[in-house]
C-alpha positions as CSV (number, residue, x, y, z in Angstrom):
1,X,98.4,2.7,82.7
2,X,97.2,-0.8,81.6
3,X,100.4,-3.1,82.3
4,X,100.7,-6.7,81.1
5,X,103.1,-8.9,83.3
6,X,104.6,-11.6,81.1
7,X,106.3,-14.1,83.5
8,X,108.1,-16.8,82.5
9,X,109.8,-19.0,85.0
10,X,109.0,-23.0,85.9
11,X,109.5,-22.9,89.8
12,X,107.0,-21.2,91.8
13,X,109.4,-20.8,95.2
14,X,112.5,-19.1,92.6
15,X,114.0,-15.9,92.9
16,X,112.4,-14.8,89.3
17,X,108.7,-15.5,91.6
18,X,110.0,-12.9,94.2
19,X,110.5,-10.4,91.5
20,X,107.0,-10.9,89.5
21,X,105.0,-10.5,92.8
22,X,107.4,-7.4,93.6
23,X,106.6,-5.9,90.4
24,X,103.2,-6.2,89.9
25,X,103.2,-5.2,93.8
26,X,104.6,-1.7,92.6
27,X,102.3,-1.6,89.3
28,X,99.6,-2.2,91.3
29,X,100.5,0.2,94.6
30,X,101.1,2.8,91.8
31,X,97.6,2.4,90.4
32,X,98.3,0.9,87.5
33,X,95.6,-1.6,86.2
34,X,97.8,-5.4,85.7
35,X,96.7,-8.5,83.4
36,X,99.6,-11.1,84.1
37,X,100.2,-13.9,81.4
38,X,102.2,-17.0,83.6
39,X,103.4,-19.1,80.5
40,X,104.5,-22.1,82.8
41,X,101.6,-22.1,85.1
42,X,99.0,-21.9,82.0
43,X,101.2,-24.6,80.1
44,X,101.6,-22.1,77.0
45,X,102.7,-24.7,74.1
46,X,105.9,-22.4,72.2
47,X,106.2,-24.6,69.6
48,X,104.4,-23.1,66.1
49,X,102.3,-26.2,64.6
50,X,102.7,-26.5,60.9
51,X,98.7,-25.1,60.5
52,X,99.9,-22.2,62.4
53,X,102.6,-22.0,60.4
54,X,100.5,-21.9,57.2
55,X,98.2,-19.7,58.3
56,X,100.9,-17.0,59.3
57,X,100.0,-14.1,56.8
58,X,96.3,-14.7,57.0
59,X,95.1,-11.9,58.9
60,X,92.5,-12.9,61.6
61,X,93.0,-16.5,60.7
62,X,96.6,-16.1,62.2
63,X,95.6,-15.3,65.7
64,X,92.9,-18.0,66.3
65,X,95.2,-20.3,68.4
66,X,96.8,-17.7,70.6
67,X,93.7,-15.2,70.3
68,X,93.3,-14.4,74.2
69,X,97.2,-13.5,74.1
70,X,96.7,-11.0,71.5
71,X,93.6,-9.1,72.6
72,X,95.9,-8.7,76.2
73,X,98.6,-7.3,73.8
74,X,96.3,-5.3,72.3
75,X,94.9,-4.0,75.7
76,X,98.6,-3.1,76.9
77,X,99.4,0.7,77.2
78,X,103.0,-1.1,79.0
79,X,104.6,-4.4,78.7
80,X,106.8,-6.3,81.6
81,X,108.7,-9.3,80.9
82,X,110.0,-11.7,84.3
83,X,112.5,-14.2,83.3
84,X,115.3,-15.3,83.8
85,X,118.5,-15.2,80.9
86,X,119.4,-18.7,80.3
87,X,122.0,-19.5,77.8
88,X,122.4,-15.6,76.8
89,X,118.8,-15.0,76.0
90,X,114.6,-16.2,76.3
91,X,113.9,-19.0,77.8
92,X,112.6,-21.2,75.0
93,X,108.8,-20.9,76.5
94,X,109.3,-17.0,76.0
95,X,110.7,-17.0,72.3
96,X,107.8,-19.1,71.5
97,X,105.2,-16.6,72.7
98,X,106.9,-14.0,70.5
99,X,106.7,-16.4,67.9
100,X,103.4,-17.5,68.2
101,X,101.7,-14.4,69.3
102,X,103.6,-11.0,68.0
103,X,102.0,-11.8,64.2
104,X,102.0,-9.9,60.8
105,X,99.0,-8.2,60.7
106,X,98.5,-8.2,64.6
107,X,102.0,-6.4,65.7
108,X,103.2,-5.2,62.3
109,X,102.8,-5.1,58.8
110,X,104.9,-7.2,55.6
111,X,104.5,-4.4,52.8
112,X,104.2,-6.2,49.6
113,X,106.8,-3.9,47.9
114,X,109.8,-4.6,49.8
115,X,109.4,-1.6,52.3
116,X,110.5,-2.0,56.0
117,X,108.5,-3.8,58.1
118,X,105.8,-1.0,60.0
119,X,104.9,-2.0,63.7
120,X,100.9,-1.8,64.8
121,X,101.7,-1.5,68.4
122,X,101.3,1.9,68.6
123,X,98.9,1.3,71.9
124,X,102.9,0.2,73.8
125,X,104.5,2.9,75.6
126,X,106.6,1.6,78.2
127,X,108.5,-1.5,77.5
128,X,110.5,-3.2,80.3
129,X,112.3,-5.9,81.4
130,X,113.0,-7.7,84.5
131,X,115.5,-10.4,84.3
132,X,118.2,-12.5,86.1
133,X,121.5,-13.8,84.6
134,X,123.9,-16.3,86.0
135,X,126.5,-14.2,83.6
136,X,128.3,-11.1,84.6
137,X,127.4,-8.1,82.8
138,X,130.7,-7.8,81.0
139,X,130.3,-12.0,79.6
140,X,127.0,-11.3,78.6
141,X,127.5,-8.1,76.6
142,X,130.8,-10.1,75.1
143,X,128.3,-12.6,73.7
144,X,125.8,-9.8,72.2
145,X,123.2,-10.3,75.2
146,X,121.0,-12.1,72.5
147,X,117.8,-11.7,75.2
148,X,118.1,-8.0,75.9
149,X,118.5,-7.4,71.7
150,X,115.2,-9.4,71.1
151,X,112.9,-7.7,73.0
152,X,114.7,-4.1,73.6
153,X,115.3,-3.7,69.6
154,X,113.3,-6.2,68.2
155,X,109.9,-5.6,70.1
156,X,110.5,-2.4,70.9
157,X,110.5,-2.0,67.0
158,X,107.0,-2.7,66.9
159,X,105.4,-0.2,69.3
160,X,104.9,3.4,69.8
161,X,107.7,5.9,68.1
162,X,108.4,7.2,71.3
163,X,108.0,4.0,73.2
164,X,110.0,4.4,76.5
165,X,112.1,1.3,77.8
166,X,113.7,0.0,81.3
167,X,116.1,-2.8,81.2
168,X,116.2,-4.4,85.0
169,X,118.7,-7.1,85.3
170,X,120.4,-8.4,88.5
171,X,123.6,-9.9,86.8
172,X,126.1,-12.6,88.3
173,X,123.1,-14.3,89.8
174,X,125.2,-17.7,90.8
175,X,127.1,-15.3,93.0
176,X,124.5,-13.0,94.6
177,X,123.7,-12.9,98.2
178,X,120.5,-11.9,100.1
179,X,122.1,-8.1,100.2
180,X,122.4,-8.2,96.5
181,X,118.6,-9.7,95.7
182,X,117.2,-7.2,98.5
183,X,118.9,-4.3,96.9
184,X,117.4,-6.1,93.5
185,X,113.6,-6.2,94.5
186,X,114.2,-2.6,96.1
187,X,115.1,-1.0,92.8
188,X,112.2,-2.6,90.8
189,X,109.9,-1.7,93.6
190,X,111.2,2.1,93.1
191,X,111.2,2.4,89.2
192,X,108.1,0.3,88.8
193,X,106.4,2.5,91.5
194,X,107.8,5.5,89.6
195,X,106.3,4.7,86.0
């Protein structure tokens, strides 16, 4: 399977490191073929400039600035976010590249009529997510897990009908120990490896 890491995480030495390398360790030892996207370490801008705002429902015009993103999209049989939950959800760096790079006319269609919106990533079949959160499970769930909404509803939306998807999150992160993150990298290491 093609599998697109998208990492997002500013320190190089952090725990949300750790769990990128561990992933695309299992990808990889699985046979799965990896592209990774690094937003910090390629300085990804996530703010959408007024032209790119304006050029929003121009097909092909739309994707010029962020056009390298969305032929890796496009390539993607399975997408795998690495973050970490800050405030509830994305890190800002993260929303952005939704914003910027999941585009009418590239990830799914605006009917003119009034119709519901018709994802175009029919080439996603595996959606998953490997996260951190300071929060207990039970807090963040209590404040609608804002991060786990977007991409588990809202992307997953967008590709295949029968898109599968793995939520990974090791919660109460200001509290873990090194039994706790072992046991963490072990189980990514075993469902990734099992995809």
């Amino acid at each position: 399977m093609r599998c697109l890491v998208v990492y997002a995480h500013p320190v190089d030495t952090s725990f949300c490191a750790a769990l990128r390398a561990t992933a695309i360790d299992a990808l990889q030892s699985a046979g799965h073929e990896v592209r990774q996207i690094d937003l910090y370490a390629e300085q990804f801008d996530p703010v959408m400039s007024r032209a790119e705002r304006l050029a929003y429902h121009l097909p092909g015009t739309n994707e010029g600035p962020v056009h390298e993103h969305v032929r890796d999209i496009r390539w993607a049989q399975a997408l795998v976010f690495v973050y970490p939950t800050w405030w509830y959800g994305l890190p800002a760096i993260l929303k952005g590249w939704l914003d910027r790079v999941w585009l009418p006319h590239v990830t799914f269609t605006l009917p003119s009529d009034g119709s519901a919106i018709r994802g175009l990533m029919d080439n996603i079949e595996f959606l998953v997510v490997v996260t951190t959160a300071g929060a207990s499970w039970f807090w963040l769930t209590l404040m609608g897990n804002p991060g786990r909404t977007t991409i588990m509803r809202g992307v997953r939306a967008l590709c295949r009908r029968r898109c599968r998807k793995l939520w990974l999150a090791h919660y109460s992160m200001d509290r873990s120990t090194a039994g706790s993150r072992g046991a963490f990298l072990a189980r990514i290491r075993k469902r990734l490896g099992a995809l």
